[in-house]
N, CA, C and O of each residue as an XYZ file, in Angstrom:
260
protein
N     -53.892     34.798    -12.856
C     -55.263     34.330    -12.898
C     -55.837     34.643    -14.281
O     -55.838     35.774    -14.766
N     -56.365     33.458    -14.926
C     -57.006     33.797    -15.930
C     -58.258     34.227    -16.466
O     -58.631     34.505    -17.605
N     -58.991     34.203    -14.976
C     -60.586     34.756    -14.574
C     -61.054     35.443    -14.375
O     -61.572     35.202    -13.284
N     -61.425     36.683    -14.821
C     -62.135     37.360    -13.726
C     -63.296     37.211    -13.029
O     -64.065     36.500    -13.676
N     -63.703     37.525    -12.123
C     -65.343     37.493    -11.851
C     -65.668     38.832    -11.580
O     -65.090     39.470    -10.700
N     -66.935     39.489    -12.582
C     -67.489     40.437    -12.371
C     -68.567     40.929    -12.124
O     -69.228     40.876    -13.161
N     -69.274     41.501    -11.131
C     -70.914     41.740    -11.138
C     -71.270     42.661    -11.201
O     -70.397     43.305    -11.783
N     -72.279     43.441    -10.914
C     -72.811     44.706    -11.158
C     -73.964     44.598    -10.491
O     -74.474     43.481    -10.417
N     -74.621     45.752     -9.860
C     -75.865     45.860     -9.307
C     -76.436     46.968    -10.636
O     -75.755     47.676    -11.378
N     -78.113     46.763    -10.577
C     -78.836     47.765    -11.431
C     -79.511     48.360    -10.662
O     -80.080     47.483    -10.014
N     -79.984     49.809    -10.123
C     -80.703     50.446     -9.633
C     -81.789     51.113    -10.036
O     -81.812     52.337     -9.909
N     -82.652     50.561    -10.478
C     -83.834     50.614    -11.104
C     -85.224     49.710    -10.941
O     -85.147     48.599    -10.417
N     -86.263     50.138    -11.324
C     -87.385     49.571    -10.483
C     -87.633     48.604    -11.776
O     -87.940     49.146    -12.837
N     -87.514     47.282    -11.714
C     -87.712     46.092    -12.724
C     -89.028     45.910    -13.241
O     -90.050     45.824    -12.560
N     -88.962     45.865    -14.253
C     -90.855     45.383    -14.745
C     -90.434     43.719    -14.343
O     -89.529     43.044    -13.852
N     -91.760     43.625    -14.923
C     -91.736     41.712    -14.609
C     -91.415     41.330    -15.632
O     -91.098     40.167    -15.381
N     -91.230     41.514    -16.866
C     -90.321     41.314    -18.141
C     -88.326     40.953    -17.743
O     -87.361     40.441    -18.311
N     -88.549     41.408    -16.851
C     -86.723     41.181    -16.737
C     -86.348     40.241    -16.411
O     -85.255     39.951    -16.897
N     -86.746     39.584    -15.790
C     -85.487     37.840    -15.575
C     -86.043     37.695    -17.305
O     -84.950     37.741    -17.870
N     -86.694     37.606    -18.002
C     -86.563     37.394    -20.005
C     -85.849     38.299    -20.462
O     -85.288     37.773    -21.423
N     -85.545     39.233    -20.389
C     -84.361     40.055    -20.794
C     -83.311     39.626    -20.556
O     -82.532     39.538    -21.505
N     -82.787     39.119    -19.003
C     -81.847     39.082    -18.669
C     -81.423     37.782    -19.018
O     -80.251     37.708    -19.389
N     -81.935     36.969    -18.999
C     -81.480     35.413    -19.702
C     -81.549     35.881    -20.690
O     -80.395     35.936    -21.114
N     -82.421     36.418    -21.614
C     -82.151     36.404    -23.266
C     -80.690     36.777    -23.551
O     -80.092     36.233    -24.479
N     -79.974     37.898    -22.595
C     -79.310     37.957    -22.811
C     -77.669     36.835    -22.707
O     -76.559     37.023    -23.205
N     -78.166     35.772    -21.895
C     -77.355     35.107    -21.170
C     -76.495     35.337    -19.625
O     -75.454     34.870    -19.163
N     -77.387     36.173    -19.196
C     -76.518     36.827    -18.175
C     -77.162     36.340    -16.441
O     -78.375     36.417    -16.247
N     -76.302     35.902    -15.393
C     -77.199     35.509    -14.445
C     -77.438     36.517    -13.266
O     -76.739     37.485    -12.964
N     -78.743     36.005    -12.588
C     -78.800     37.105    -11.802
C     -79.505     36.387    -10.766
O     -79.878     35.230    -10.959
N     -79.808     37.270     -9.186
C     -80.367     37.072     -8.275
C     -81.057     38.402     -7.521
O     -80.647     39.520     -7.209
N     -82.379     37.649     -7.393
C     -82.968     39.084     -7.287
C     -83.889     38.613     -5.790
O     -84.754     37.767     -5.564
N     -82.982     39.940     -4.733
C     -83.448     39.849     -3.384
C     -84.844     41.021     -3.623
O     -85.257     41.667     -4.586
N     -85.470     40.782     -1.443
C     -86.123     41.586     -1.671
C     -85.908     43.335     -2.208
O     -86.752     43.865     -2.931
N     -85.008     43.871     -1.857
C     -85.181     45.030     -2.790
C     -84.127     45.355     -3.677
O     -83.738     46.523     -3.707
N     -83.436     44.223     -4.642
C     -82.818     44.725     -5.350
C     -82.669     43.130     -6.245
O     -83.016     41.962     -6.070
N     -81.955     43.916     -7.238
C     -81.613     42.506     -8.244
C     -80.103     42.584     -8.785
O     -79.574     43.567     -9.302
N     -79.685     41.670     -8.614
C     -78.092     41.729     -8.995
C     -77.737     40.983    -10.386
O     -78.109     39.846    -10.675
N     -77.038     41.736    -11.099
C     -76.727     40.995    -12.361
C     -75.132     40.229    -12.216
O     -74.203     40.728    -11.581
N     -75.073     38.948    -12.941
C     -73.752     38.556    -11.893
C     -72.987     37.916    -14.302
O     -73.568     37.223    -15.137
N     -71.710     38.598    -14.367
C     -71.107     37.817    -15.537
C     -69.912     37.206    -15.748
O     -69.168     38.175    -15.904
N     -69.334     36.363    -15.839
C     -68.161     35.952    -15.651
C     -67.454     36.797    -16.910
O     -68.033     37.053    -17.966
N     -66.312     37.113    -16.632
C     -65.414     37.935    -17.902
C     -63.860     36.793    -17.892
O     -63.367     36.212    -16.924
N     -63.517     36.792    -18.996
C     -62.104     36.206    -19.427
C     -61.094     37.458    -19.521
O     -61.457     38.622    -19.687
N     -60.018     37.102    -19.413
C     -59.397     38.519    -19.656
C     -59.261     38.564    -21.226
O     -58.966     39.645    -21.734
N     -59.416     37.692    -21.858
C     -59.336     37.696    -23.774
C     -60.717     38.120    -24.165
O     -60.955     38.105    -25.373
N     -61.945     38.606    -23.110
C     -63.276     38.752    -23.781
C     -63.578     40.034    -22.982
O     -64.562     40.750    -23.170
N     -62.891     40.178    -22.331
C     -63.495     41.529    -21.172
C     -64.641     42.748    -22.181
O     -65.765     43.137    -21.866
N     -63.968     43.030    -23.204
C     -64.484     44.459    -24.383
C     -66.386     43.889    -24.374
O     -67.435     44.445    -24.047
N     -66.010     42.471    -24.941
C     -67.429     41.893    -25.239
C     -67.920     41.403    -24.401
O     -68.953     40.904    -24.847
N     -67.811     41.173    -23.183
C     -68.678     40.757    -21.856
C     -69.599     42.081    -21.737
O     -70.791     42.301    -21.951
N     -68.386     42.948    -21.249
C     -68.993     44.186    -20.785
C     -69.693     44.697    -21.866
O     -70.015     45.867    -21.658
N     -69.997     44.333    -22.778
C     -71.164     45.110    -23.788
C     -72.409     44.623    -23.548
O     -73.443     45.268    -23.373
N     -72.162     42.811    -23.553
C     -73.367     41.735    -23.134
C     -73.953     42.846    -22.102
O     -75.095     43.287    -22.235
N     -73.098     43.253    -21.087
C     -73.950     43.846    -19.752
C     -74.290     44.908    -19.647
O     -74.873     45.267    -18.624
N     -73.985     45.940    -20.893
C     -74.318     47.225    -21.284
C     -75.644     46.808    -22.141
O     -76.724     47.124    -21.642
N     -75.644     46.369    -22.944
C     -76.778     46.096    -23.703
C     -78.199     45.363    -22.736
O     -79.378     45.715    -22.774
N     -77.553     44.238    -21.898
C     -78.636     43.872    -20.925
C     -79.367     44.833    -20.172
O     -80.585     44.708    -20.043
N     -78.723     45.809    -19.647
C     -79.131     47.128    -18.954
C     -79.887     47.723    -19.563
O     -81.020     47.978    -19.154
N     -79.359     48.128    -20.845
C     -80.137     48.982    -21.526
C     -81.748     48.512    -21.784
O     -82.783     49.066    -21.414
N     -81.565     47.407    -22.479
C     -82.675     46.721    -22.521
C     -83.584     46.621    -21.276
O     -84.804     46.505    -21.399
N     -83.078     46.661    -20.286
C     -83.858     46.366    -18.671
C     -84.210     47.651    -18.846
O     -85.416     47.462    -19.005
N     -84.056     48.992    -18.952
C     -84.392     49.940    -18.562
C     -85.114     50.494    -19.530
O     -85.882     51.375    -19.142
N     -85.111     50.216    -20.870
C     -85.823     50.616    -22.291
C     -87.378     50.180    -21.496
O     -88.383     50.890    -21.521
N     -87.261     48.877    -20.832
C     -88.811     48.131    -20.363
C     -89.355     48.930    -19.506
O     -90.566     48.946    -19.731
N     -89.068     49.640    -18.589
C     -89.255     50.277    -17.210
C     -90.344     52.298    -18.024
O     -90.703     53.168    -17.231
């Protein structure tokens, strides 16, 4: 398989700034009533730099909070 699919949950209380963070970053998400899920597709030739996209998205989500 040449795909991975990877997601991540964030556990943290969201400002209303975050679905703009989180697209700025390019990253998709769905956000139930009490939680919000960040969802990224990874390649296995990009895995290093996906997972930063979603380190940096985080960070940024939580820099707001």
């Amino acid at each position: 398989m040449s795909r991975l699919d990877y997601c991540n949950s964030v556990l943290v209380a969201l400002p209303t700034s975050a679905p703009y963070v989180i697209t700025h970053h390019r990253v998709q998400y769905h956000q139930y009533a009490d939680d919000t899920q960040l969802h990224l597709a990874i390649h296995a030739d990009n895995t290093p730099a996906r997972l930063s996209v979603l380190a940096e998205c985080t960070t940024d989500i939580v820099k707001k909070t």
